[in-house]
N, C-alpha and C positions, 0 to 999 in steps of 0.2 A: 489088639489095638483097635481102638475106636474107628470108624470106617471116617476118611477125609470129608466126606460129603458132611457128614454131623458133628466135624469138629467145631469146638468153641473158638467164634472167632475173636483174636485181638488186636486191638487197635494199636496202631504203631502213632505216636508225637514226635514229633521232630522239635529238637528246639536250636538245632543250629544256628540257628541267625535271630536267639534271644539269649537264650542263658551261653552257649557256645561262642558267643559271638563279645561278650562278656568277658573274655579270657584276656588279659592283659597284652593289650599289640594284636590282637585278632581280628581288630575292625575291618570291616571289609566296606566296599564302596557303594554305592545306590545302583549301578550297573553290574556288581557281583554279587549282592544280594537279591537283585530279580533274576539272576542266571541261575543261581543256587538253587531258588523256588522251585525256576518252573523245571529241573532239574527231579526236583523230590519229589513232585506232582508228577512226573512221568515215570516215575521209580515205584508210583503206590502209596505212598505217604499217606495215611488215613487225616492225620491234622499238622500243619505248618504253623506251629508257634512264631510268628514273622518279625516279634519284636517288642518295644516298649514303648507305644507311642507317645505318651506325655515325658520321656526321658529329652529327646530334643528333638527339632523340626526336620529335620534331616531322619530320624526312627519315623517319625509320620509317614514323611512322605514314602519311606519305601516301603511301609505296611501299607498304607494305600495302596498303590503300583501293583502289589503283592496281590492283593485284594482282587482286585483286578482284573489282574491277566491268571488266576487261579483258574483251573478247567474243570477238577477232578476233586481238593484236599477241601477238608475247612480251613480256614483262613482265622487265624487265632493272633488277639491279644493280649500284652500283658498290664495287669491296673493293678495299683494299691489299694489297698480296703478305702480309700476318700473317694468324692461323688465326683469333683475335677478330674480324676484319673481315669475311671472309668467313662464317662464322659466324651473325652480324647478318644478311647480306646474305639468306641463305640463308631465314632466317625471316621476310623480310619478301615477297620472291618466291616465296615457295614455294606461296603461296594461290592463283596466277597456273594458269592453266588450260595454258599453257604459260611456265614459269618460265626464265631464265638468270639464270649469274653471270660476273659482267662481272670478272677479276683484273688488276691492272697490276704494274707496277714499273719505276722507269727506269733504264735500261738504258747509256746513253751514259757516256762519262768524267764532266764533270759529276756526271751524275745517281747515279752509283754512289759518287761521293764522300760524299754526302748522309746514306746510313746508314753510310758508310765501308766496304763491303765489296768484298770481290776477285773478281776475275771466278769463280773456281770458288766460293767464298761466294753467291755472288748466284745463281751456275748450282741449287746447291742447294736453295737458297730456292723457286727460281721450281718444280723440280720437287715439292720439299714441299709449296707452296700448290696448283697447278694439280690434286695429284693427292687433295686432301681438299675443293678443290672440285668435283671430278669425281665423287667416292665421295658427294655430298649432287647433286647434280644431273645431269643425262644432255646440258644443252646448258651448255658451259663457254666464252667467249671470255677471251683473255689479249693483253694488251696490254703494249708494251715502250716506255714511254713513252721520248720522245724517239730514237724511232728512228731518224728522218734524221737524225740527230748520232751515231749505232752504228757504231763499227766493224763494217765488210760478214762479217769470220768471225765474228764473238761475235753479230752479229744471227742468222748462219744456225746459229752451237752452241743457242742460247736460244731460237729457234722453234722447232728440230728437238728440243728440251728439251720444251715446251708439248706440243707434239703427241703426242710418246710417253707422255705426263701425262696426257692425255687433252682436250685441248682440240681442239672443234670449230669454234672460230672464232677467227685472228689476225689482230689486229687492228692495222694500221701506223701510228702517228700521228707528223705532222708537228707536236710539243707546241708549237713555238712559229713556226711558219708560216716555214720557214726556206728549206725545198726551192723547187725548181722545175717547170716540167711534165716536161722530158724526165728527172730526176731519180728524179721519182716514178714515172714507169712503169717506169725500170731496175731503178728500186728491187725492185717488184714481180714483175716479169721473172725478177729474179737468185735472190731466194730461191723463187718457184717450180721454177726450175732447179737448184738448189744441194743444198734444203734433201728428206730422205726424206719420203716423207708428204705433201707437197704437195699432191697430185693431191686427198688425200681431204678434206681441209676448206677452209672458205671464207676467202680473203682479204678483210681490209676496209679503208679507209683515213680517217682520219682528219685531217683540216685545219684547220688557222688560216689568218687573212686575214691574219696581219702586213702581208706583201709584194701583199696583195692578189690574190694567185693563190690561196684554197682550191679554188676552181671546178676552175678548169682544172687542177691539180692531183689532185681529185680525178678527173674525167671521164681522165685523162690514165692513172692508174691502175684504171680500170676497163677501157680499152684493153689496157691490160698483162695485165691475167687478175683482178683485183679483184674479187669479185661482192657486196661490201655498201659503199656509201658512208653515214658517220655525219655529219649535219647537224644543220643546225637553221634552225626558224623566223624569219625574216630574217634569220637569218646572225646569232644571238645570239648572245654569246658573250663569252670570258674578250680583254681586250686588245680587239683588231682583231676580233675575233667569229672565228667560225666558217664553214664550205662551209654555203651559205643552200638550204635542201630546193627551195623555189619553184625556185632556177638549175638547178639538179643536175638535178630531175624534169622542168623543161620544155625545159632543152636537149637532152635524151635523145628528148623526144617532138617537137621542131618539128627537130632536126637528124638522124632518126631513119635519113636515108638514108647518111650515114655515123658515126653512131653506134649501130648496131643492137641494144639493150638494150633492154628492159622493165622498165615497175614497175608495181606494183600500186596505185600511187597514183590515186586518184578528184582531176584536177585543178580538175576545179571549186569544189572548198572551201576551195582557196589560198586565196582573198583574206580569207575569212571569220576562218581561222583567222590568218590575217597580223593581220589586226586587233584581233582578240582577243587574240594574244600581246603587239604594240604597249599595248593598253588594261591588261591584269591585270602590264607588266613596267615599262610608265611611261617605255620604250621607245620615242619616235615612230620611224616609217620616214622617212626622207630621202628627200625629193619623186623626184629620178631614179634611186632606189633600182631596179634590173633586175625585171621582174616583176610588184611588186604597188606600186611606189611610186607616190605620185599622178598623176605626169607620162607614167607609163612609156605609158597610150597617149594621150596628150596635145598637139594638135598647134598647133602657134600660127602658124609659118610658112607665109605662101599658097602657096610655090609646095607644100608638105606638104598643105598643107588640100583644094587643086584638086585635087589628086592622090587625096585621101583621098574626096574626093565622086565621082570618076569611080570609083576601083577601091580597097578597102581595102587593097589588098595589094600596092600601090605603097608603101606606107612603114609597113606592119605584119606583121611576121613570124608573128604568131598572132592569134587574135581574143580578145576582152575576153570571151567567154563561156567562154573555153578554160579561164578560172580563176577563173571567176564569177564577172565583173567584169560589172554588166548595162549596155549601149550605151547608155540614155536616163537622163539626170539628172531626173529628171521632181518639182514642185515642188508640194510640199504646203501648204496652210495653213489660221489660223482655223476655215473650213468644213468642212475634213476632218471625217469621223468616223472611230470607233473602229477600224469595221472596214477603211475603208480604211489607216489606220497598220497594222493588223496585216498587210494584205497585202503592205503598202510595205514595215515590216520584215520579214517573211518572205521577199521578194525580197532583201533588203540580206542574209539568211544570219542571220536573230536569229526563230525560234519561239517566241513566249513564251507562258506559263502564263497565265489568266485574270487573276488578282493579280499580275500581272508587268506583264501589260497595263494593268489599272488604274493604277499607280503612273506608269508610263512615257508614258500617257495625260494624264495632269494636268501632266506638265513638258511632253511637246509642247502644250501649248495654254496654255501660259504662255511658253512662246517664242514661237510663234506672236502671242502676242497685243506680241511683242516687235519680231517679225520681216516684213516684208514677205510675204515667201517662204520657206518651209525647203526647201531641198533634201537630197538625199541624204546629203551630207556632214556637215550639222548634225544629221542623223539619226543619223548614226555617231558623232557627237560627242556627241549627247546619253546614245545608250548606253554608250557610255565613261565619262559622270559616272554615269550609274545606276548602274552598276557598282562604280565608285569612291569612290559613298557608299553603303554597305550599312549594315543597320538597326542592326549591333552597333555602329556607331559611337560613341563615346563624346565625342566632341567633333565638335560640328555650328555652322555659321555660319548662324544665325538672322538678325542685321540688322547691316547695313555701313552707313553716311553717312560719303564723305570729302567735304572740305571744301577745295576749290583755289584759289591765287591765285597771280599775278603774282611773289611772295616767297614763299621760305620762310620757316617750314616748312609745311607742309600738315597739316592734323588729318582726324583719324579716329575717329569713332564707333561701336563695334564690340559686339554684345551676338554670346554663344558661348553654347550651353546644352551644358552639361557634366555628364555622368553626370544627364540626364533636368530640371538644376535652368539655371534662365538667368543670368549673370551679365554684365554692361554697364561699359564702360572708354572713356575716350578716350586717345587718344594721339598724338604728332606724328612727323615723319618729313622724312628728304629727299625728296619724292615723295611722291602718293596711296599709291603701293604699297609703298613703305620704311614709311610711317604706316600701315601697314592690318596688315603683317607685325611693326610694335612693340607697336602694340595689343594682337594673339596673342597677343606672348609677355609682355607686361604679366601679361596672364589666366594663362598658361600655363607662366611660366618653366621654360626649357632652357636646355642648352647647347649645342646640334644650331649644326651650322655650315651655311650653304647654300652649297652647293656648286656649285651651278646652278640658272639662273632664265631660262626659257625661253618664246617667246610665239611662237602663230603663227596667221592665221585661216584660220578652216576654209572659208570660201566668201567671195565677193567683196563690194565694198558696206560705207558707214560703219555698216551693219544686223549687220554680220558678225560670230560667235561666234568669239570667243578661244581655243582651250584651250592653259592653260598648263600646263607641266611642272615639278617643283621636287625637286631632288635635298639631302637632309641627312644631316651624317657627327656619330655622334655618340659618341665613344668606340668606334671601331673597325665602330659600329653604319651601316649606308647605309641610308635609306628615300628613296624616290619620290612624289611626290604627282603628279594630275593633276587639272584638271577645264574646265570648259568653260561658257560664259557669252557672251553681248552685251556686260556691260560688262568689260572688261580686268580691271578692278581687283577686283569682285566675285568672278570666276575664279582670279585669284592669291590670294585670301584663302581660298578654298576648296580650292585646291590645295595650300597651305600646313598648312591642317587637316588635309584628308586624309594626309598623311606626317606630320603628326605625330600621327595615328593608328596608323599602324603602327610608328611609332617605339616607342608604349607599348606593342605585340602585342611589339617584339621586346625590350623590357624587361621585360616579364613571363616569356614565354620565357627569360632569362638570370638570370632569378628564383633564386637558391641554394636560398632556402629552400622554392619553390613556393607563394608568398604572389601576391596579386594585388599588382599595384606602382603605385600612385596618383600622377598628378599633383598637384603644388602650386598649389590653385588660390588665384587672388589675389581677392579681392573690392573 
């Protein structure tokens, strides 16, 4: 095996908080997406794809931000092949300590249909944009979207276009997860081979899971000569998501002996960051999710289990510390004090502020006083609702009493305090939580459809915390709620406020006039 010191290194892209962020209900806030960044900036992240800024002023401003308080990553935008786009782009990275601009266009029959133009039309285009964003920046990627659907000349006329433009990174994307492993590396292969210029800039590849291949798709073309693969955080993403960073970074590093690559990724803040991205996208991870999902070092079968107390690495291919997953669940309660939660969260990957601790302080020991035992998991689940009720909330669930019998319907007693004042409603329902979610919108009239209603516990035992997830489509609008509770129904009623809290951030946002936009409160 190639000695580490002269391994080929490759660049990890993060697009979490562009194309991942993209994912239907996955919006995340101007204050979770700078936590996100500088998050991936401490983790090693070689480039922070941070957004779309000409999509709306709210993407500016937190590619700005981004830009910014960046220490370590470059600081990447996304632009259309027009000069207004890149433009934006340009202003919003350019704060960035090292800036790029990220340019596409798609390139395939399809995709060329789209603006209607002809291959020497679009040939020019792409050299128009690439070479006015190369005259506003010195690091340029260009991307030919839907590439594995490119005819193989017009892909190597249009790279070898980019390149003489002055673009120092191409970028190959698989836009709708279509290709395969040996596809992908030909891919790569052929226009290294084909195309002039090759030698001097960096191949990247880009993936979707359609088919369930980003991974190996990507790993496949980094083989070929690729040196930047673009992911994301559990494999977020548009459709089937995305190549998940956790696969990419740790199968490079546990199959290192015939994968001889490098990255700069610090693996130990996987899990951390997995979580956090799960928490702030309303996004849970699927238990046998590769990696970071609950199960993944999870053993329940004895002859696994014997196995696992003689030697771990009879049925572990890496250890739980490799991603900063820590070995012992070890179980807090009532008696705890403060400082041991701040140790416990500090080992779970959460540092908190003095006021951070106080608040998060009063909920564990009102679980506690709920709970048997908390363990580790309720602890991440608790930070997850901290999170997810932040103080600008404008609609908070104060007091629940559902009311159940044998027959419907079930009633519900619901006081909300609303912009700081409390208002009180009963209401009935098919179920506690059909009456607990009529009550809401008694108070709250919308039109928000739910879309999904989802329930899972987070640790074992009739003691065990719920959190629920609840996705609403409201006029084209998608929000996510989450939150977490002992009683079920408590958690969906809080989770249901929480999305429709951001429901009214993204109604204000959509504001024409720039007015604040008020719910209809019902008394």
């Amino acid at each position: 095996m190639t000695d580490k010191t002269e391994q080929d290194r490759v660049l990890i892209f993060d697009t979490t908080l562009r194309d991942g962020e993209q994912s239907p209900g996955a919006t995340m806030t101007h204050a979770e997406k700078l936590e996100i960044a500088a998050l991936l900036d401490e983790m090693g992240v070689d480039i922070i794809e941070a957004g779309f800024p000409i999509a709306s002023e709210g993407d500016f401003e937190a590619v700005k931000a981004i830009a910014q308080q960046s220490q370590n990553a470059v600081i990447c935008g996304l632009a259309r092949a027009q000069l207004p786009d890149i433009d934006r782009c340009w202003e919003a990275v350019r704060h960035a300590k090292r800036p790029r601009i990220h340019t596409f266009i798609g390139t395939s029959p399809l995709h060329r249909a789209i603006p209607n133009l002809s291959q020497d039309e679009m040939a020019e285009r792409i050299h128009q944009t690439v070479t006015h964003a190369r005259n506003l920046c010195d690091n340029v990627q260009w991307s030919p979207m839907d590439a594995t659907r490119t005819e193989h000349d017009y892909l190597c006329r249009v790279v070898e276009i980019a390149i003489k433009a002055g673009a120092t990174t191409i970028n190959i994307p698989d836009t709708v997860g279509y290709t395969a492993p040996r596809e992908s590396a030909d891919l790569i292969r052929m226009l290294k081979e084909r195309v002039p210029g090759a030698d001097d800039i960096v191949f990247a590849t880009h993936c979707h899971n359609d088919l369930g291949m980003a991974t190996a798709n990507a790993l496949a073309a980094v083989e070929a000569g690729a040196r930047q693969i673009e992911c994301t955080i559990n494999g977020l993403g548009e459709r089937a998501g995305n190549t998940a960073l956790e696969e990419v970074v740790m199968a490079l590093k546990v199959r290192n002996d015939i994968m001889p690559f490098q990255t700069g990724v610090d693996t130990t803040k996987i899990i951390h960051i997995s979580r956090r991205v799960a928490a702030v996208s309303g996004f849970p991870v699927q238990f046998n999710k590769a990696i970071v999902g609950k199960n993944a070092f999870a053993h329940e079968s004895g002859i696994h289990q014997d196995g696992m107390l003689k030697n771990a690495e009879t049925f572990e291919i890496m250890r739980p510390s490799d991603i900063g997953l820590k070995e012992t669940n070890l179980v807090m309660g009532k008696h705890s004090g403060r400082a041991a939660l701040r140790a416990k969260l500090k080992d779970l990957g959460y540092d908190l502020a003095d006021n951070q601790l106080k608040d998060v302080f009063v909920r564990f020991k009102a679980l506690a006083d709920r709970k048997k035992e908390v363990y580790d998991d309720d602890l991440i689940a608790l930070m997850r609702d901290t999170a997810s009720d932040p103080d600008g909330d404008r609609i908070r669930v104060k007091f629940l009493r559902v009311i159940c019998g044998t027959e419907a319907p079930q009633s519900a007693d619901l006081t909300l305090t609303i912009d700081g004042e409390d208002h009180q409603v009963t209401a009935t329902g098919d179920g506690p939580v059909d009456a607990a979610f009529n009550a809401v919108k008694k108070l709250v009239p919308h039109n928000a459809r739910l879309q999904l209603y989802q329930v899972h516990a987070v640790t074992e035992g009739t003691d065990a915390q719920a959190t629920v997830s609840v996705r609403m489509e409201e006029e084209g609008r998608i929000v996510t709620g989450q939150s977490a509770d002992t009683d079920t129904v408590v958690a969906s009623a809080k989770a249901y406020v929480h999305a429709l809290n951001r429901l009214l951030v993204r109604r204000e946002k959509a504001g024409t006039d720039g007015k604040e936009v008020s719910y209809k409160v019902v008394s």
